[in-house]
Structures are given as C-alpha cells and as structure tokens.
N, C-alpha and C positions, 0 to 999 in steps of 0.2 A: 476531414475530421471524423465522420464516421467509419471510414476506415481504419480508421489510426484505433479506434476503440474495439473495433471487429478484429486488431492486430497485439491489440492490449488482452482481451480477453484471450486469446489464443496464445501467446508466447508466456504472461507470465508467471505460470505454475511451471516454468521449465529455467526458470532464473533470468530470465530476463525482467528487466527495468525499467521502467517508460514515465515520461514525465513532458509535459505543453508547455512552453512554456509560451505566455500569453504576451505581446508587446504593441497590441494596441491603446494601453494607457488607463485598464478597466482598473476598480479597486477588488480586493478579496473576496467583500460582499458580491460584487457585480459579478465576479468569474464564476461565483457558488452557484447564484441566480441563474447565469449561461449554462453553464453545465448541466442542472437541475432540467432546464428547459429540455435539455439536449438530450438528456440523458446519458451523457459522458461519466464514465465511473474513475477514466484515467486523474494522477494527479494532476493539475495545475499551478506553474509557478506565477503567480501575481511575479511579473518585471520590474515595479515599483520598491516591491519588499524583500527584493532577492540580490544577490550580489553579481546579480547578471545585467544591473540595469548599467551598465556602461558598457554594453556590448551593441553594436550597430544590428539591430533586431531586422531592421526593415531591408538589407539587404543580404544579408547573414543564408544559406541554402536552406530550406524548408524543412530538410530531415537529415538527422544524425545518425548513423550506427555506429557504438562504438565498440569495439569487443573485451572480452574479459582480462587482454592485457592492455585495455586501455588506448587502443590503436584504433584512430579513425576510420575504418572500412566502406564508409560509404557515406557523400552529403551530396545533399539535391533534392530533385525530387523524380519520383518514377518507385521501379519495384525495390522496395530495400529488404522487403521479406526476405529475397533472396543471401542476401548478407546475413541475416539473422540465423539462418541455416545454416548458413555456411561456417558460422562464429558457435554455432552451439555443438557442433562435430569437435570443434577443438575445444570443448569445453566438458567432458564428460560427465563431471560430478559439478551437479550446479550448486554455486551459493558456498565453496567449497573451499574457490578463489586457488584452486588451484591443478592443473589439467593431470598432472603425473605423479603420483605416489609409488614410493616404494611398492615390490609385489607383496610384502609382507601387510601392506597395508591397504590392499585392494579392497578386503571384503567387508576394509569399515569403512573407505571410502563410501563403496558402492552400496553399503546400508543409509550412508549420509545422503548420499544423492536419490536414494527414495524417498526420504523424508522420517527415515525411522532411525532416529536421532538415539534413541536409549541402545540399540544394537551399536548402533557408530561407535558412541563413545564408550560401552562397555568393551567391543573387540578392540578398541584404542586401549585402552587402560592394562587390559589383559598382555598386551604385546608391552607396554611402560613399565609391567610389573614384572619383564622377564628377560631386562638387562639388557634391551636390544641393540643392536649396533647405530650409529649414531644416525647414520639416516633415516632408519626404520623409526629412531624417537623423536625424530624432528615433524615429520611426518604423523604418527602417531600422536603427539602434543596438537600439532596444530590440527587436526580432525577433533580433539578433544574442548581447545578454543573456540573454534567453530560452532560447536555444540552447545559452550557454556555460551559463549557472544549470543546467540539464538533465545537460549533460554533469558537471560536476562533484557533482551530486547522486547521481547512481550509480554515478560512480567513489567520492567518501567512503565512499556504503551498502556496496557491494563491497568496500571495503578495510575499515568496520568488520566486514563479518559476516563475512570470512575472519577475522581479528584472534579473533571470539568464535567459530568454528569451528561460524558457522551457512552452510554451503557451498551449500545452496539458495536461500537469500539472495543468497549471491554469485553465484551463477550468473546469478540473475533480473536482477540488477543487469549484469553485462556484457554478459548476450543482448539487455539494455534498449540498450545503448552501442553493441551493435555492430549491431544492427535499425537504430534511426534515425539514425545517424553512419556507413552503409554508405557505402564509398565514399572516404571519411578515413582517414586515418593514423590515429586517435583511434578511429573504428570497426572499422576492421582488427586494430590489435592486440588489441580486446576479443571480435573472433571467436576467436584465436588462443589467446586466456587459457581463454576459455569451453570450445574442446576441450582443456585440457590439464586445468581442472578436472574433467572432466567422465572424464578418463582418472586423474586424481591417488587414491591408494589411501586417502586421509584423505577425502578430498572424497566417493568415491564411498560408504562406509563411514557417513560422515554421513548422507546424503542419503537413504540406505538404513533409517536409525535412525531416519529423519523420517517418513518413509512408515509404518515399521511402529508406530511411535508412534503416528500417526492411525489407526491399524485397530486400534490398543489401546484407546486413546479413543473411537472409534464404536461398538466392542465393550461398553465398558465401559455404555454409554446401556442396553444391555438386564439388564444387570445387577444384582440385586434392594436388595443390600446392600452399606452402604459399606465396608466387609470385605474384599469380595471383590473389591470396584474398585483397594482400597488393594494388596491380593495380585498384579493385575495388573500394576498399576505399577511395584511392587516389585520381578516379576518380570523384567519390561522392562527396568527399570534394572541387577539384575544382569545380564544377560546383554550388554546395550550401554554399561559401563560404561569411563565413557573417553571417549565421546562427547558433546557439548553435548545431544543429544535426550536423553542417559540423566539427565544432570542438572537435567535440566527436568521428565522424569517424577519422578523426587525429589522435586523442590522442589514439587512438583503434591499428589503424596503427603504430603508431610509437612503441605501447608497444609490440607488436608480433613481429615486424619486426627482433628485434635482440632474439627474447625466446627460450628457447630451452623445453618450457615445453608445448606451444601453438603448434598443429598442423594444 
C-alpha cells in the first residue's frame, strides 16, 4: 500500500487513474479512518457501496493496469510501473482519450495535454471556423468537448463540495478552472471565487478542521488502543463541531467503535 501511494503521486498528473479498492468488509467511515491513519491520499472504493461487491475480491490478482483503450496490460502482483510506462508512450495527450489527431490538429492537441486548456480550445475552434475537412472537425470538436467536459467537471465538483461545506474540495476544484482556463472569462471568474474562498470565514474555518483532522488521524496511527483513538476523535469533534470535518470524525468514531475488523 505504500507503494501504491508513492505510484499514485507519481503517475497521476500524467492522466493516469488509481483507485483501492477495499474488500476486507470495512464501512466508508472505517476506510476514511484507515487511510487517515496511513496517510493514503489515493481514492478508496468501500466493496460494500460499490458495484464491485459481487466480484470474488479475495482471489481476484492484487493489481490492475488498464490502458487508455481499455485493454488489460497487466494483473498480479510484481512491477506494474513498468506497464504504466509503457501505456503512457501510447497515450500522448493525456485525459484527451485519444492517442492521434489529425496534423492539423496537433497544436491544440498538444496545448490540451499541457493542461492549457483555453489555447486547446481556442486553436480548436479557430480550425471549426475555417470549414475544415471532416476529419480535421471531428478531431477539432472532440478537443473542444474535452475542454468543456473539464470545465464543467469542476465547476459541478466546486458547487457540490461548497453545497456539503467540503471548502478544500472547492477550492481544488476552482484553482483547477482557473490554472487551465487562464485567460477566459470562465478562468478569471474562478481565480476571483478562489480568493474569496480562500478569505470567506466559513471556508477558512473548514479548511482548517481538515488539516487538523489529518494530524488527528496521523496521530491516531501511533496510538495503542482503540479507546483512545475513539477519545481523539471525539475530542476533535467537540471542539470542531459545526463543521463537515467534525461530522466526519463522528461518523469515523462511531463506525470503529463497535468493528471488530478496525484496529
């Protein structure tokens, strides 16, 4: 597992995808709590809550690589870095979902696959407005989809985690909009948002609860007994109560408290 996180932080600002998925029987509380402890930042799928629980987990290979068309590359266990390597040579424009474009359409490809998304879709649009031939617009369109799908993915994320007053969430999510839509009407106003959360007395308050959260959880990892992990929790939650972190160390607490599979 610490691996796996040392392989998550490394691949996935290059388009890759990672996801645990958990099938020893823990609830969402307890994985939060695990991970917390661990300091795992990958996601985790609770088995329970996922449409994988009728998958034979316990005997199933330990790791997956799949590549961008989808094709199995590699299951077991040993070095799968190397597949992931080998999968991202055939994948030049990440996140892109697609390895060949037209040459006409390389250089908004290759602005996408930097992450500078207002170039992408302005040299897309530029080549749409200039009657191109049909491959050049399919290509050209779908770099422009791309770009909106993006945009409108962390504007939703951003509007639900303010909504559930996860305000670190929403930040991540606008600093996301206003990094690669620099330069746009659409990236401008999400720098503007970003300082104001970043100044809002709720937001900052959150964010702060989120932090100290994680240093409860890290703390908790040296901790002998479930006792006195439950104690910290508990304590965390009084004192941040009111906040979505305090009701998360709760719900953390309360799912351990009775487990006999959480240590």
């Amino acid at each position: 597992m610490p691996h796996f996180e040392e392989s998550y932080k490394k691949y996935r600002e290059k388009g890759v995808h990672y996801f645990a998925l958990e099938g020893d029987g823990l609830t969402m509380p307890e994985n939060q709590a695990f991970a917390g402890e661990w300091g795992y930042s990958f996601p985790i799928v609770t088995l329970a809550d996922s449409k994988l629980s009728g998958y034979d987990v316990v005997t199933m290979p330990s790791t997956f690589v799949i590549n961008a068309f989808g094709r199995v590359v590699f299951q077991g266990d040993g070095d799968y870095e190397k597949y992931i390597e080998a999968s991202l040579k055939d994948a030049p424009y990440p996140y892109l979902a697609k390895n060949k474009v037209a040459s006409e359409c390389e250089k908004a490809a290759e602005a996408f696959a930097k992450g500078d998304y207002t170039t992408a879709r302005t040299l897309a649009n530029e080549l749409l407005a200039g009657e191109p031939a049909e491959e050049v617009a399919a290509d050209a369109s779908h770099i422009v989809g791309r770009c909106e799908a993006f945009a409108k993915l962390w504007r939703d994320e951003a509007d639900a985690a303010k909504a559930d007053g996860r305000y670190e969430d929403a930040l991540s999510a606008v600093e996301n909009l206003a990094t690669h839509f620099k330069g746009e009407e659409l990236g401008d106003k999400a720098g503007d948002e970003a300082k104001e959360l970043k100044k809002d007395k709720d937001a900052k308050a959150e964010i702060k609860a989120r932090k100290d959260l994680a240093k409860v959880l890290a703390a908790n990892k040296k901790l002998k007994t479930k006792e006195d992990k439950l104690s910290a929790l508990y304590k965390f939650y009084e004192k941040n109560e009111g906040t979505a972190a305090a009701s998360d160390a709760k719900a953390m607490a309360e799912a351990i408290k009775d487990s006999k599979l959480f240590k």
